[in-house]
PAZAPA-4460 file (N, C-alpha, C; in steps of 0.05 Angstrom, whole numbers, plus 32768, in hexadecimal, padded with zeros to 4 digits):
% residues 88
    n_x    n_y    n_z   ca_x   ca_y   ca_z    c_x    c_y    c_z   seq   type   mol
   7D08   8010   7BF0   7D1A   7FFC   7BE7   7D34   7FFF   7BF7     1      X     A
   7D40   7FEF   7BFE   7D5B   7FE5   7C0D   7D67   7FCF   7C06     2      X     A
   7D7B   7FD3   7C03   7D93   7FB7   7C07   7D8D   7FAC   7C1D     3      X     A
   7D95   7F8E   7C1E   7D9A   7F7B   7C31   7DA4   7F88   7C4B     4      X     A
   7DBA   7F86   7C38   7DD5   7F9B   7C59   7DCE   7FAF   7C59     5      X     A
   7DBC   7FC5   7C55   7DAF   7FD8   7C5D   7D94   7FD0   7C74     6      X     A
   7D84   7FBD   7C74   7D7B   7FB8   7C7F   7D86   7FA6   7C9C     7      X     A
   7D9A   7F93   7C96   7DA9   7F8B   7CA9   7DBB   7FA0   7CBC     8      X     A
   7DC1   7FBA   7CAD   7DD2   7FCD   7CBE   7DBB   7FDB   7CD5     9      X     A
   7DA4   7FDD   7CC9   7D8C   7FF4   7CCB   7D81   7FDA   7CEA    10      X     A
   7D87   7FBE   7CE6   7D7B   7FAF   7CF9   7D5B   7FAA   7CF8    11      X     A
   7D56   7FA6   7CE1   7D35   7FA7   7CD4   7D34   7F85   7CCA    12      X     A
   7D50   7F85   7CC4   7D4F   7F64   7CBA   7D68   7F5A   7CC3    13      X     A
   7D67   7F35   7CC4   7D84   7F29   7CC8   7D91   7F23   7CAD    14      X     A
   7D9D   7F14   7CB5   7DBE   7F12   7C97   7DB1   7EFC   7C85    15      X     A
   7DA9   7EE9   7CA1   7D9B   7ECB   7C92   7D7D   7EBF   7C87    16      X     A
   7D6B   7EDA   7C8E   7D4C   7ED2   7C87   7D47   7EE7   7C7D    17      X     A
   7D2C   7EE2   7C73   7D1C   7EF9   7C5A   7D1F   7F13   7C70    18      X     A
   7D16   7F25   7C59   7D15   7F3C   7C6D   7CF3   7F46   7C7B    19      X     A
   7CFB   7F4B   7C8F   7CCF   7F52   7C9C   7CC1   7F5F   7C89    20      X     A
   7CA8   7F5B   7C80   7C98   7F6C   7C76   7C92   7F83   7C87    21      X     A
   7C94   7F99   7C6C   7C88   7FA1   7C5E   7CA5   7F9A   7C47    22      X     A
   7CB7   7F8E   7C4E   7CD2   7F8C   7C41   7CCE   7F73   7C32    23      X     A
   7CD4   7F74   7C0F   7CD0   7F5A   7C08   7CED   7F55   7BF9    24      X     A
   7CF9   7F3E   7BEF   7D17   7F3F   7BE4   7D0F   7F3D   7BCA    25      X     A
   7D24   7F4B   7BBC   7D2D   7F47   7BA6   7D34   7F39   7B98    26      X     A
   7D33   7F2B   7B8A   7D45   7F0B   7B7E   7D60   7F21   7B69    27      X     A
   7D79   7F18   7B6B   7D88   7F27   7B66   7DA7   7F18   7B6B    28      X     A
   7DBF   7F1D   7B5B   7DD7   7F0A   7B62   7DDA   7F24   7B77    29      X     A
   7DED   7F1A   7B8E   7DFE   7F30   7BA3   7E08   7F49   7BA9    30      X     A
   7E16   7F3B   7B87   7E2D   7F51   7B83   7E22   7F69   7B68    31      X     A
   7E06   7F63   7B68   7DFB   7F7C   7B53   7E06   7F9B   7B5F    32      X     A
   7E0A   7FA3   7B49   7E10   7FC3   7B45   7DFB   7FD5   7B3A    33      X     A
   7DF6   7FE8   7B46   7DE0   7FF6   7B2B   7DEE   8009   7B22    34      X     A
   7E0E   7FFD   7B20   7E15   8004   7B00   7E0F   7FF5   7AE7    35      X     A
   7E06   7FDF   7AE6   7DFE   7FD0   7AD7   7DDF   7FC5   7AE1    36      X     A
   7DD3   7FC0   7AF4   7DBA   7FB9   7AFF   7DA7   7FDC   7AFB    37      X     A
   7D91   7FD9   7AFA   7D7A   7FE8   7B0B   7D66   7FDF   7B1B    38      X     A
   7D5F   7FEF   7B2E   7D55   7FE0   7B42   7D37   7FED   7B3C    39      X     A
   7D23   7FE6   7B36   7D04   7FEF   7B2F   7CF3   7FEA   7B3C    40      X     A
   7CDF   7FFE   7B3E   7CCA   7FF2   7B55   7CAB   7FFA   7B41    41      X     A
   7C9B   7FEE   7B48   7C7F   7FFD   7B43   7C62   7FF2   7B5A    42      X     A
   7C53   8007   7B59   7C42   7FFA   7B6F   7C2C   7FEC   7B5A    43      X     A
   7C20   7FDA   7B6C   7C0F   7FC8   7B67   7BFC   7FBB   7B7C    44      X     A
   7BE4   7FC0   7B79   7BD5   7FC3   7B87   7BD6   7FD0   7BA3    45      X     A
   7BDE   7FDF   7BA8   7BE6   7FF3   7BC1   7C03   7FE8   7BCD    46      X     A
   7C0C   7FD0   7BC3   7C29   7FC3   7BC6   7C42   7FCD   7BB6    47      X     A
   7C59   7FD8   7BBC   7C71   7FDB   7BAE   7C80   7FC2   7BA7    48      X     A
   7C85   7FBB   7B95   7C92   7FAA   7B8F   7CB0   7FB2   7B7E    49      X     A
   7CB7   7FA2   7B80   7CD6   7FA1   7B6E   7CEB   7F95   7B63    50      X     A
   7CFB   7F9A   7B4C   7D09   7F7F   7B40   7D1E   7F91   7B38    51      X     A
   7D3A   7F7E   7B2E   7D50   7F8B   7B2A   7D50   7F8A   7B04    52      X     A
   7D59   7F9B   7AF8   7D60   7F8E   7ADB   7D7E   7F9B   7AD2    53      X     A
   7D86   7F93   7AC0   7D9F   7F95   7AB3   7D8D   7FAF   7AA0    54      X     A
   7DA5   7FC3   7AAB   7DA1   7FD6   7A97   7DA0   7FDA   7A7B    55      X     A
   7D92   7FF3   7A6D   7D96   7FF0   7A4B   7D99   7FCE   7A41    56      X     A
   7D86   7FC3   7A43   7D83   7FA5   7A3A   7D56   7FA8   7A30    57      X     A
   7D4D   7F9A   7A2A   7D36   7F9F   7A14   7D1F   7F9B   7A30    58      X     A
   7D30   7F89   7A45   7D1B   7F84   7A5D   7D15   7FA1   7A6D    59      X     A
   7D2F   7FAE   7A70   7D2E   7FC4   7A83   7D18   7FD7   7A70    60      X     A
   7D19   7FD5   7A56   7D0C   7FF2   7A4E   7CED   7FE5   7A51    61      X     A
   7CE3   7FC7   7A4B   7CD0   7FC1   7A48   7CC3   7FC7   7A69    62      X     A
   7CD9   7FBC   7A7C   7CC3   7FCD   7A9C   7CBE   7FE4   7A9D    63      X     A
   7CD1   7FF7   7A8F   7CCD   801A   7A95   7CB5   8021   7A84    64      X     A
   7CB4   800C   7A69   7C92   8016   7A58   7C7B   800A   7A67    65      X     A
   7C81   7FF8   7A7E   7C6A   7FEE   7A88   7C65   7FF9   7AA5    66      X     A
   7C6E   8012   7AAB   7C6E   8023   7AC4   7C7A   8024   7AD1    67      X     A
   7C94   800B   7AD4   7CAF   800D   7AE8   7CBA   801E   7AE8    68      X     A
   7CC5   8030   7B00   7CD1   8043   7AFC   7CEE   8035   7B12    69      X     A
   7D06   8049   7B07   7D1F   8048   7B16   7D18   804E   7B2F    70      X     A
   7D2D   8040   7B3D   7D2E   8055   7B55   7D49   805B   7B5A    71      X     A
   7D4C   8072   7B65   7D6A   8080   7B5C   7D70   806F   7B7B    72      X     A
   7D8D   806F   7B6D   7D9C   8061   7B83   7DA2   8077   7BA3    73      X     A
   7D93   8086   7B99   7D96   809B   7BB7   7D86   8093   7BCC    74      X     A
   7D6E   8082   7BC1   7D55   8085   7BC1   7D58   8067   7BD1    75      X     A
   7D6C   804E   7BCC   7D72   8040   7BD3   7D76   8039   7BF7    76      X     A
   7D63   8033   7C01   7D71   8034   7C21   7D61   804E   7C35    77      X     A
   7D5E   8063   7C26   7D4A   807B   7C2E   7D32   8076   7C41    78      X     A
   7D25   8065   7C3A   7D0F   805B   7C54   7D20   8057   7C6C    79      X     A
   7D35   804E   7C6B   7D41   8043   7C8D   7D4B   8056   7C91    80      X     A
   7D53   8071   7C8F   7D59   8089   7C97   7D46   809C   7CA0    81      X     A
   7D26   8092   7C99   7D18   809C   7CA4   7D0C   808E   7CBC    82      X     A
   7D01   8071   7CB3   7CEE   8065   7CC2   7CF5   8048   7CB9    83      X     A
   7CF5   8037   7CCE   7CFE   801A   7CC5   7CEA   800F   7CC4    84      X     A
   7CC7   8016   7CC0   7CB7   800C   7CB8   7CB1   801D   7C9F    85      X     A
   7CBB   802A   7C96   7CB0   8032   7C74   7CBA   801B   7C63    86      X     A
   7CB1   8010   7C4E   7CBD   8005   7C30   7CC2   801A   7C22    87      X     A
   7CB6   8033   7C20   7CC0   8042   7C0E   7CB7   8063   7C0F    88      X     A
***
């Protein structure tokens, strides 16, 4: 998982179009925080996928009982520090 402008800094993607696969976007307002957002991923069928939710709200706990797990914001961007072909 990566930000936009993580991937635009990393040069994996541009400012104005989706990002390349194995990279898919997030639907999400801009200016999210995950002080208030979490960002979750879970795999599915050998695919990672992922969605943002508003924290401590009945949606966020209902993805974490259905296998979503967090991903720590460290964890955020970590593939392009290794390899700009990892997703994760």
């Amino acid at each position: 998982m990566a930000t936009r402008r993580q991937l635009v800094a990393a040069g994996v993607a541009a400012n104005d179009t989706p990002p390349p696969r194995p990279w898919l976007a997030i639907q999400g307002p801009g200016d999210a925080s995950t002080l208030w957002y979490a960002v979750l991923r879970k795999r599915v069928r050998g695919v990672v996928i992922g969605t943002l939710s508003i924290r401590h709200c009945a949606h966020h706990a209902s993805l974490l009982e259905t296998g979503w797990e967090e991903v720590p914001v460290s964890d955020i961007g970590a593939a392009l520090r290794g390899s700009k072909d990892q997703a994760m």
